[in-house]
C-alpha atoms as an extended CHARMM CRD file, in Angstrom:
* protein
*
       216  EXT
         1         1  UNK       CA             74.9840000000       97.5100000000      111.1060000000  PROA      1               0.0000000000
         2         2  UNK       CA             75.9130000000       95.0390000000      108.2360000000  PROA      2               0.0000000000
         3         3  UNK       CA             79.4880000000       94.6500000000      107.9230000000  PROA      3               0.0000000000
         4         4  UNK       CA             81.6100000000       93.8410000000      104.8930000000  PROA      4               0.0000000000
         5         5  UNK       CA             83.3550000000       91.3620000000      106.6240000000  PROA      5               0.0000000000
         6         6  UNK       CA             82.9940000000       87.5730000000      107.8190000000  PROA      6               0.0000000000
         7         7  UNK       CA             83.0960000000       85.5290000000      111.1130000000  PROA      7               0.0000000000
         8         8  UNK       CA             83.1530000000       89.0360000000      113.1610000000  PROA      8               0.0000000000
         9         9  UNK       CA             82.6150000000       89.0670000000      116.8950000000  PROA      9               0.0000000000
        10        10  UNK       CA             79.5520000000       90.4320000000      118.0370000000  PROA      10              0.0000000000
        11        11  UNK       CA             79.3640000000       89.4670000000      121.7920000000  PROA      11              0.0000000000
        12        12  UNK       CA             81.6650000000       90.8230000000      124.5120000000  PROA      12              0.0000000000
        13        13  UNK       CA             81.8950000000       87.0380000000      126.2680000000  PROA      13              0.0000000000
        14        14  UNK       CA             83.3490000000       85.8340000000      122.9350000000  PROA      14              0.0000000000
        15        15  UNK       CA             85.6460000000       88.3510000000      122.6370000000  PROA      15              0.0000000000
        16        16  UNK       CA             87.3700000000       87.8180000000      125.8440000000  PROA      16              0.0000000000
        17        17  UNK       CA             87.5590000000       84.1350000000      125.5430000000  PROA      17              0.0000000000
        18        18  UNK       CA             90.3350000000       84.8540000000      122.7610000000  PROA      18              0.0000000000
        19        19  UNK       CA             92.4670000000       86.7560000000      124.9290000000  PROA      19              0.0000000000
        20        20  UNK       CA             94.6300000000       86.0970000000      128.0110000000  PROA      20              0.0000000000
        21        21  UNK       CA             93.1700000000       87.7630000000      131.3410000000  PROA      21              0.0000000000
        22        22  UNK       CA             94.9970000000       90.9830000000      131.4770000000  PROA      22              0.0000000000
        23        23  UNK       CA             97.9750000000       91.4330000000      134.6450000000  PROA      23              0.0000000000
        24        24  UNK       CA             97.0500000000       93.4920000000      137.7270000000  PROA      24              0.0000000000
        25        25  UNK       CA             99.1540000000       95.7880000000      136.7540000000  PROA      25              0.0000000000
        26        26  UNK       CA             97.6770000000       96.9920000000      133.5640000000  PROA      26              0.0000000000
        27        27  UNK       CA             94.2630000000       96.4380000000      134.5860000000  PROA      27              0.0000000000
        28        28  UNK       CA             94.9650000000       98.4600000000      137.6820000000  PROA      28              0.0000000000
        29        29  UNK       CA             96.7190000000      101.3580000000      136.1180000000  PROA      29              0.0000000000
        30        30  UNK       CA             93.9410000000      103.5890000000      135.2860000000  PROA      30              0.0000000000
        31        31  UNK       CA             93.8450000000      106.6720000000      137.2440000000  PROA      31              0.0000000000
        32        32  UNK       CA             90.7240000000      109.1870000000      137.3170000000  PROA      32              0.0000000000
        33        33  UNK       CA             93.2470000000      112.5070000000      137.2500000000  PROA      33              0.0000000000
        34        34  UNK       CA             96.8520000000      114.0170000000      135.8910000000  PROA      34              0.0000000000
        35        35  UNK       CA             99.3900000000      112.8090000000      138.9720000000  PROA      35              0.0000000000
        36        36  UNK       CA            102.6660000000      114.6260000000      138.9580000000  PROA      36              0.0000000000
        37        37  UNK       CA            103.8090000000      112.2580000000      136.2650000000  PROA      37              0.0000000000
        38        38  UNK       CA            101.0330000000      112.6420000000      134.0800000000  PROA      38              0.0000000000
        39        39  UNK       CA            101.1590000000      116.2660000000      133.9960000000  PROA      39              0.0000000000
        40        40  UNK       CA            104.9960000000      116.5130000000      133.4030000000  PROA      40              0.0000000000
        41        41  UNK       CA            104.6470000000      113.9820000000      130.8440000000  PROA      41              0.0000000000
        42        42  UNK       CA            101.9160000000      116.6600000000      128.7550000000  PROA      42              0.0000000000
        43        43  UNK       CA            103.9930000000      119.1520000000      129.5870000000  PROA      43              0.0000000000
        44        44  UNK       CA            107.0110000000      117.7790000000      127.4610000000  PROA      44              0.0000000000
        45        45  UNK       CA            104.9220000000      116.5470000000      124.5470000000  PROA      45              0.0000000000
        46        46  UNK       CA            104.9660000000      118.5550000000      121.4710000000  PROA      46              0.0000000000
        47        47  UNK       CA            102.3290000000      116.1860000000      119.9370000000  PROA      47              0.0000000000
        48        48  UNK       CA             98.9390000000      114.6050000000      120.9880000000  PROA      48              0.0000000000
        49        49  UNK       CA             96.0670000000      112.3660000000      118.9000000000  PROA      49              0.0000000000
        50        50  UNK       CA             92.6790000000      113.8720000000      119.1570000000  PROA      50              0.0000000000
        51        51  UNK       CA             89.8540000000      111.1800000000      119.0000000000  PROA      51              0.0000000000
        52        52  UNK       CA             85.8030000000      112.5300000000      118.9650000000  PROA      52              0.0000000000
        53        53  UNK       CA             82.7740000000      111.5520000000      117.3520000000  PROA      53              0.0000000000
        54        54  UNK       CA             79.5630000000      112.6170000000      116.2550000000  PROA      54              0.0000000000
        55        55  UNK       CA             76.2560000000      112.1550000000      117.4110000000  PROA      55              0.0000000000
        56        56  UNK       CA             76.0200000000      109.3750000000      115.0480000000  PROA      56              0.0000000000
        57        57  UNK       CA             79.1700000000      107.4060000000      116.1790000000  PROA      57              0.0000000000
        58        58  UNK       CA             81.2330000000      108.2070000000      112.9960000000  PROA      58              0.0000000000
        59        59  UNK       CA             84.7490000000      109.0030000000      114.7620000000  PROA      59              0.0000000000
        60        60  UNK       CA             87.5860000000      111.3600000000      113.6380000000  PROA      60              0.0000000000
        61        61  UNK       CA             91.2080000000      111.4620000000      115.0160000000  PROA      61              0.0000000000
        62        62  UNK       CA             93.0230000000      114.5270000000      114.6290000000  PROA      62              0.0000000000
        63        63  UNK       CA             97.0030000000      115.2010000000      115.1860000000  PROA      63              0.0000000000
        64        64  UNK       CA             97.8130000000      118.2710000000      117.4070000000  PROA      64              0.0000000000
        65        65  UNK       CA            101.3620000000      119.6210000000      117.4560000000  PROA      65              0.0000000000
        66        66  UNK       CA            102.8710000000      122.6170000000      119.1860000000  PROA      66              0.0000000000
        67        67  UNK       CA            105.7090000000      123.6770000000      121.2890000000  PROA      67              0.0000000000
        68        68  UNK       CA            106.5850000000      121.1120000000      123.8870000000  PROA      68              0.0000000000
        69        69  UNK       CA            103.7300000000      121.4700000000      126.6180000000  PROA      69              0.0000000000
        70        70  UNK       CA            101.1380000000      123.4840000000      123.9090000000  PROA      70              0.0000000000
        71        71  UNK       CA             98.7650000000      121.6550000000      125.8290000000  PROA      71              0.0000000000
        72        72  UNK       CA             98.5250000000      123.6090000000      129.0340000000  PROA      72              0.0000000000
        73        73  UNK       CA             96.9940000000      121.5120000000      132.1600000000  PROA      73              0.0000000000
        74        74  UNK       CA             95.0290000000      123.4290000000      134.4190000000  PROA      74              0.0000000000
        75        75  UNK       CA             94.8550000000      121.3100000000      137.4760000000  PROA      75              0.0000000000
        76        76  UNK       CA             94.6140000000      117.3750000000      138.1110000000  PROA      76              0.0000000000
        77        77  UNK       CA             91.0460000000      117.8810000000      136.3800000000  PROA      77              0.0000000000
        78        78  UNK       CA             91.5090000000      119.8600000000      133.6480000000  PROA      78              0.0000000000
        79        79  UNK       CA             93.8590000000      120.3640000000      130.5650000000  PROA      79              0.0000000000
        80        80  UNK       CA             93.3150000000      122.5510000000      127.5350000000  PROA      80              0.0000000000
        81        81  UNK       CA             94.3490000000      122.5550000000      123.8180000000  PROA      81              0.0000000000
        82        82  UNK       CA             94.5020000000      125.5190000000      121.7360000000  PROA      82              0.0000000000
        83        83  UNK       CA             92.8670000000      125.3280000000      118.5550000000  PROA      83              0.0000000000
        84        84  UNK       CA             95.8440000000      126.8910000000      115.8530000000  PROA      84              0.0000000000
        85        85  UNK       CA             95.6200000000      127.2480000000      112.3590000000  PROA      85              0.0000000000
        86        86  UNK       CA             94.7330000000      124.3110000000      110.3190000000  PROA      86              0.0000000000
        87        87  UNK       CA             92.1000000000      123.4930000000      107.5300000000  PROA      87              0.0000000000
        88        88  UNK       CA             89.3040000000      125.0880000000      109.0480000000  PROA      88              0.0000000000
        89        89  UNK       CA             87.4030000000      122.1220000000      108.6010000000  PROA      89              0.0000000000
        90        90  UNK       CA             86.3340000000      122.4610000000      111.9410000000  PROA      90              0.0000000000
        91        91  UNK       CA             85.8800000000      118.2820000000      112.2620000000  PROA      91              0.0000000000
        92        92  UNK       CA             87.1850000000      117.6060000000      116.1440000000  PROA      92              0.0000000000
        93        93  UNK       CA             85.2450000000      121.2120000000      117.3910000000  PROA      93              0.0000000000
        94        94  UNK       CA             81.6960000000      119.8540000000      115.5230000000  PROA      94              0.0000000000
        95        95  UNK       CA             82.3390000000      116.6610000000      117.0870000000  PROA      95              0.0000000000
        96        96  UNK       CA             82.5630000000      118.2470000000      120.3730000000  PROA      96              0.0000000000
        97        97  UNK       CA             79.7410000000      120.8380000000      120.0260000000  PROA      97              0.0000000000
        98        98  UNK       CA             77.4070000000      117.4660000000      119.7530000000  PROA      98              0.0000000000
        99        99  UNK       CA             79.1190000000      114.8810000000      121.5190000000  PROA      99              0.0000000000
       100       100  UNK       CA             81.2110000000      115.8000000000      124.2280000000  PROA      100             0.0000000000
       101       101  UNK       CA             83.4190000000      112.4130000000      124.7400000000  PROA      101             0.0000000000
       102       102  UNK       CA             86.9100000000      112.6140000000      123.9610000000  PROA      102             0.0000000000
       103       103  UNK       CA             89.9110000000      110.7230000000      123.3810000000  PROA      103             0.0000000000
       104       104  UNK       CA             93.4890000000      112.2560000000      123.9950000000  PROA      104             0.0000000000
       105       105  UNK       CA             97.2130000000      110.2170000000      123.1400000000  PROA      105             0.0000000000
       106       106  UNK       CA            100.2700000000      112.0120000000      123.9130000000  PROA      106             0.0000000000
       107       107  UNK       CA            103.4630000000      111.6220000000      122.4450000000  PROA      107             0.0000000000
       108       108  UNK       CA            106.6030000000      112.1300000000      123.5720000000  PROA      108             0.0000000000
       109       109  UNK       CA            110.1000000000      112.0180000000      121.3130000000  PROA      109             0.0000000000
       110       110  UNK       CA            112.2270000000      108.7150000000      121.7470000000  PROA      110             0.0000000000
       111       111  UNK       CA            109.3340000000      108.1800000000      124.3890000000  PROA      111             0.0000000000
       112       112  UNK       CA            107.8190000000      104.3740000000      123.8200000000  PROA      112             0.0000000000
       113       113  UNK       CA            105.3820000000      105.0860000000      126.0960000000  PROA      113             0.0000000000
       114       114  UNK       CA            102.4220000000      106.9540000000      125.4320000000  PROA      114             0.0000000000
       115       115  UNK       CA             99.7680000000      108.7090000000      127.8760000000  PROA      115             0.0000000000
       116       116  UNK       CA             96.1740000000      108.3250000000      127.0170000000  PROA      116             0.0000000000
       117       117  UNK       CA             93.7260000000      110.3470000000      128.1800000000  PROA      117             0.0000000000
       118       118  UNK       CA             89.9780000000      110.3280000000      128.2820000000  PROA      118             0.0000000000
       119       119  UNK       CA             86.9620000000      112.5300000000      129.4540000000  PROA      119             0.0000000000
       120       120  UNK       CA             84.5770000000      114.6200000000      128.0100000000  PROA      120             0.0000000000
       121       121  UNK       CA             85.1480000000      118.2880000000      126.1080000000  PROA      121             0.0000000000
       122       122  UNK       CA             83.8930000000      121.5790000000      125.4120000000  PROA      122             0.0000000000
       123       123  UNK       CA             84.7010000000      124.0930000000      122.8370000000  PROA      123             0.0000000000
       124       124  UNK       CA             85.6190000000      127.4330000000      124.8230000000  PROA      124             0.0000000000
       125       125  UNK       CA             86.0590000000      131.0620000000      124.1030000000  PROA      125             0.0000000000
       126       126  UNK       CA             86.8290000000      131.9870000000      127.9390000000  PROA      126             0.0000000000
       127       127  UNK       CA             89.2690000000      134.8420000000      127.7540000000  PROA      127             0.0000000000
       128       128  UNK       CA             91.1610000000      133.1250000000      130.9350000000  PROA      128             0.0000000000
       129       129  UNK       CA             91.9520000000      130.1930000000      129.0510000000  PROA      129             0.0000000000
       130       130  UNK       CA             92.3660000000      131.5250000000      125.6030000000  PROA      130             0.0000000000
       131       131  UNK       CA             95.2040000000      134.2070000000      127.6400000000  PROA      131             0.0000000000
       132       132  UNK       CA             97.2420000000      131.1650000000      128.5270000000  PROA      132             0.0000000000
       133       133  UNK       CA             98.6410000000      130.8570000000      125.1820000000  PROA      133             0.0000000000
       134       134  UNK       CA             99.4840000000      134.0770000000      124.1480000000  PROA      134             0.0000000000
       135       135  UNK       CA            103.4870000000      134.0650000000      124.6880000000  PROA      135             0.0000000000
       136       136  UNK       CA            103.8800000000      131.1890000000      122.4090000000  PROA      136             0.0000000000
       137       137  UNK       CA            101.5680000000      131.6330000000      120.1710000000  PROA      137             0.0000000000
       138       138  UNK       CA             98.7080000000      134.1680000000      118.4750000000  PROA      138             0.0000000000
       139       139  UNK       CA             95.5690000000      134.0050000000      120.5830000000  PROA      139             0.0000000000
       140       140  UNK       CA             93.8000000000      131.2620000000      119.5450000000  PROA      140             0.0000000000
       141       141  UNK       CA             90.0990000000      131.4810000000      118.2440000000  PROA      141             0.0000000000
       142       142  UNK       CA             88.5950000000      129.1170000000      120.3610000000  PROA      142             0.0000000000
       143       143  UNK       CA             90.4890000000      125.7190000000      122.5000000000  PROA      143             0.0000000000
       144       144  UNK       CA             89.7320000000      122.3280000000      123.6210000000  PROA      144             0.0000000000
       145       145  UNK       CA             88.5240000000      122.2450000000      127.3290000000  PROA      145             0.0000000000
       146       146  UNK       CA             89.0830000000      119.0200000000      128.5240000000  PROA      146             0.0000000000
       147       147  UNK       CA             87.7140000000      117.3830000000      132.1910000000  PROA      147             0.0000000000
       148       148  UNK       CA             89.8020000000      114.3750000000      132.9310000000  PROA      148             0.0000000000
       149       149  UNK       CA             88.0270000000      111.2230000000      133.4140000000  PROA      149             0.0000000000
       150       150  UNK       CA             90.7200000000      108.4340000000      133.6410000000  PROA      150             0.0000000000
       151       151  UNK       CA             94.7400000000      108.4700000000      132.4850000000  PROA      151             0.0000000000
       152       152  UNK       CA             96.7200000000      105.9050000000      132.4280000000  PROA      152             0.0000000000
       153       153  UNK       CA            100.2230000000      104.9270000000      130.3510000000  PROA      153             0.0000000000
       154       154  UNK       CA             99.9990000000      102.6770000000      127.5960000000  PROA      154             0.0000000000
       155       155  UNK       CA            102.7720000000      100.3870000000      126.8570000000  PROA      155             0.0000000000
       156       156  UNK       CA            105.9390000000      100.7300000000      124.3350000000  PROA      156             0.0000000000
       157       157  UNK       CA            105.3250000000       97.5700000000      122.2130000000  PROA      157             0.0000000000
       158       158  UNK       CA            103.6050000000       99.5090000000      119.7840000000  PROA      158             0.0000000000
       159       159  UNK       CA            106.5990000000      102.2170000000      119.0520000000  PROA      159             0.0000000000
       160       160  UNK       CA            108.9170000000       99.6790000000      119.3110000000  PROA      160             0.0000000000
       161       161  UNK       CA            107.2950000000       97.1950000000      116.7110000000  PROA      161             0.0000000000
       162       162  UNK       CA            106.6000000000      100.2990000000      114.0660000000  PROA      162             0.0000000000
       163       163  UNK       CA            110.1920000000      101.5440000000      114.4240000000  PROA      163             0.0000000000
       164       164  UNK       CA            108.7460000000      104.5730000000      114.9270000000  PROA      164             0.0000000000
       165       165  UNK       CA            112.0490000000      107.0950000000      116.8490000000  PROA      165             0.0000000000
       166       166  UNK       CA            114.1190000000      104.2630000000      115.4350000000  PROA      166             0.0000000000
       167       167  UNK       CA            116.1640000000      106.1930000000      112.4130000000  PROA      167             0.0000000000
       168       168  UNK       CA            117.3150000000      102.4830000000      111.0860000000  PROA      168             0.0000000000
       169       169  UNK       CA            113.6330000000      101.6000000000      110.3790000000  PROA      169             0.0000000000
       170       170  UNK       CA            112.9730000000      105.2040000000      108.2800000000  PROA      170             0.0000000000
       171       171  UNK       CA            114.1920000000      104.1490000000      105.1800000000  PROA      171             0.0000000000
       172       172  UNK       CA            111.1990000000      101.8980000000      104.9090000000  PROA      172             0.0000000000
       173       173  UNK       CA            109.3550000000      104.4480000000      104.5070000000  PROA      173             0.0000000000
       174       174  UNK       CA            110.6170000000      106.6110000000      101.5670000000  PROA      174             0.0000000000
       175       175  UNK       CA            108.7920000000      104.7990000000       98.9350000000  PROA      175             0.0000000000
       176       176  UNK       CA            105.1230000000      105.3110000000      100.3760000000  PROA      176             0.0000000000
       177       177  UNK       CA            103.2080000000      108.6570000000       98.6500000000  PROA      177             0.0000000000
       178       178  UNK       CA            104.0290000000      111.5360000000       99.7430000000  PROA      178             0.0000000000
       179       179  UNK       CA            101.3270000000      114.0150000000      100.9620000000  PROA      179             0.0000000000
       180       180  UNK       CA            101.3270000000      115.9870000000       97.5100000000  PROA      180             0.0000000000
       181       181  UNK       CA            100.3270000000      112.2690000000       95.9460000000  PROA      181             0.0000000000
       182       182  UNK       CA             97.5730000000      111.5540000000       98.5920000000  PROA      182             0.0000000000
       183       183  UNK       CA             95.6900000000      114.9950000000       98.4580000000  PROA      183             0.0000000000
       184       184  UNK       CA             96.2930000000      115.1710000000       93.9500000000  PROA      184             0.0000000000
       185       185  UNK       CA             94.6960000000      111.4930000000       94.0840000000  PROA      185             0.0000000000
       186       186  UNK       CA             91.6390000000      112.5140000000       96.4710000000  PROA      186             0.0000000000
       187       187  UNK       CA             91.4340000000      115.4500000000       94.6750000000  PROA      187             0.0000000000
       188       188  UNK       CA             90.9990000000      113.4660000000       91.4420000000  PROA      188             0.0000000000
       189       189  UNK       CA             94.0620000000      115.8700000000       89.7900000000  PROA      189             0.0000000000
       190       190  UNK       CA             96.9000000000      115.0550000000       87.0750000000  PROA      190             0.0000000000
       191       191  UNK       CA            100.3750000000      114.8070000000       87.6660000000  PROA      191             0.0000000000
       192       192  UNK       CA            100.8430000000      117.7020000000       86.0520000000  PROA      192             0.0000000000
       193       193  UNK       CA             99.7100000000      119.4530000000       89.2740000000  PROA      193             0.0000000000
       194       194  UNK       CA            101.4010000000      118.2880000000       91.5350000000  PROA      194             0.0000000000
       195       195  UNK       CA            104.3050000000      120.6730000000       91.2790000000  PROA      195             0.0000000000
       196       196  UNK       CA            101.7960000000      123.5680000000       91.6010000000  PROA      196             0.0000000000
       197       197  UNK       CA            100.0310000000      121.8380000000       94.7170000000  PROA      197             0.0000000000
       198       198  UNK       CA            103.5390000000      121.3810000000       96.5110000000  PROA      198             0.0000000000
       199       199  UNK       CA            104.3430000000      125.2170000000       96.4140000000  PROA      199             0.0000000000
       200       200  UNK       CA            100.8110000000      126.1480000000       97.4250000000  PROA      200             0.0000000000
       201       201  UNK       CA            100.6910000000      123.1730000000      100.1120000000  PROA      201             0.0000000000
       202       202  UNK       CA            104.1050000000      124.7490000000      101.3150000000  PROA      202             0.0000000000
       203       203  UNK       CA            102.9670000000      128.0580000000      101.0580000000  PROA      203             0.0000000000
       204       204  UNK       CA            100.1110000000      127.3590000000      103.3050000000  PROA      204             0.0000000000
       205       205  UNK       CA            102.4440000000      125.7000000000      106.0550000000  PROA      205             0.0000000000
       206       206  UNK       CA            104.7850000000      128.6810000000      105.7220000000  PROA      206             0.0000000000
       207       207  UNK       CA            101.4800000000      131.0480000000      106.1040000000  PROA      207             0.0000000000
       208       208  UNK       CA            100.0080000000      129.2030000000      108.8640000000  PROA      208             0.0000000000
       209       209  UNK       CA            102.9080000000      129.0400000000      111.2560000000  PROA      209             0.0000000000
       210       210  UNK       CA            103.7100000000      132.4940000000      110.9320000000  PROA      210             0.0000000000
       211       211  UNK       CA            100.4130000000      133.3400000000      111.6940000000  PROA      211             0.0000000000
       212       212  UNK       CA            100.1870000000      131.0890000000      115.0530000000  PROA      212             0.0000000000
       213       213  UNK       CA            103.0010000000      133.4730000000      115.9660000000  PROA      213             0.0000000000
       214       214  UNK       CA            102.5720000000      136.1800000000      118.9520000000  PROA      214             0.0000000000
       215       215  UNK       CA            102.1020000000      139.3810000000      118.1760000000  PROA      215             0.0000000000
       216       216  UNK       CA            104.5470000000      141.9880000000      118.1630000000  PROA      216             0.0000000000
């Protein structure tokens, strides 16, 4: 593929050679299922990255957030992820109906580490699985079968570096765009829709979670 950029690396050998040899430790952490830890750890996290790709390589991440432990783990092998109401653009569930690899991060609150997750998926529609969600939320459509290939916990240099639970390092932030200024741009719209697009953006968050709620 040609590339846009200069002095790349293309070979694995020359890659390494620029980095130190990695500790026991974190080349050794990988583990092939959900331990105890692993699973309590999902079952506190109220947010998780979804990474997939096509059968062409083109990848897509996609944020998942829910009530802490939305994503429900089935055994050491096997977690789920209900698919709630979003955009409909369907982009993670196409992935998977062609290309079953999958990427997971989950997130915990004031948590610098992370748990990262890896194995292959399936879109599912088994009334078992879809059931499991049904006190906390609507019944889903469809969810995210997951098997479990490897786990492991990735390290807290990250969080701490972007500031990210620290409240200090927010402020930063207020001058970037907001959502309403990202979507009006990509839409190609004036500013003089943008307070129109803010009410309907809200409306549709205020629609949306009502609707994941249960029944009744």
């Amino acid at each position: 593929m040609a590339t846009p950029f200069s002095n790349v690396i293309t070979d694995i050998a020359q890659l390494e050679e620029l980095y130190r040899t990695p500790s026991s430790g974190a080349a050794n952490k990988e583990i092939a299922e959900l331990d105890k830890p692993s699973r309590d750890f999902i079952s506190a996290s109220p947010f998780v990255l979804v990474g997939t790709s096509d059968n062409d390589g083109n990848g897509d991440v996609s944020p998942k957030g829910g009530h802490p432990g939305f994503v429900k783990v089935i055994d050491e092998k096997r977690l789920v992820i209900p698919d709630l109401n979003g955009n409909n653009r369907l982009d993670s569930l196409r992935n998977i109906v062609t290309n079953p690899h999958i990427g997971l991060l989950f997130l915990v609150p004031e948590r610098g580490e992370t748990l990262r997750v890896n194995g292959q998926a399936w879109v599912t529609v088994d009334d078992d699985i879809l059931d499991i969600f049904t006190e906390e939320y609507r019944r889903p459509t469809t969810a995210i079968a997951v098997r479990v290939d490897t786990a492991y916990m990735h390290c807290a240099k990250c969080i701490r570096r972007g500031g990210l639970w620290d409240p200090e390092s927010w402020a930063a932030s207020q001058d970037a765009p907001t959502g309403v200024d990202l979507l009006a741009a990509h839409l190609n719209l004036d500013e003089s829709s943008k307070d129109k697009l803010t009410a309907n953006l809200e409306k549709s968050y205020l629609h949306d979670l009502e609707t994941d709620k249960p029944l009744g």
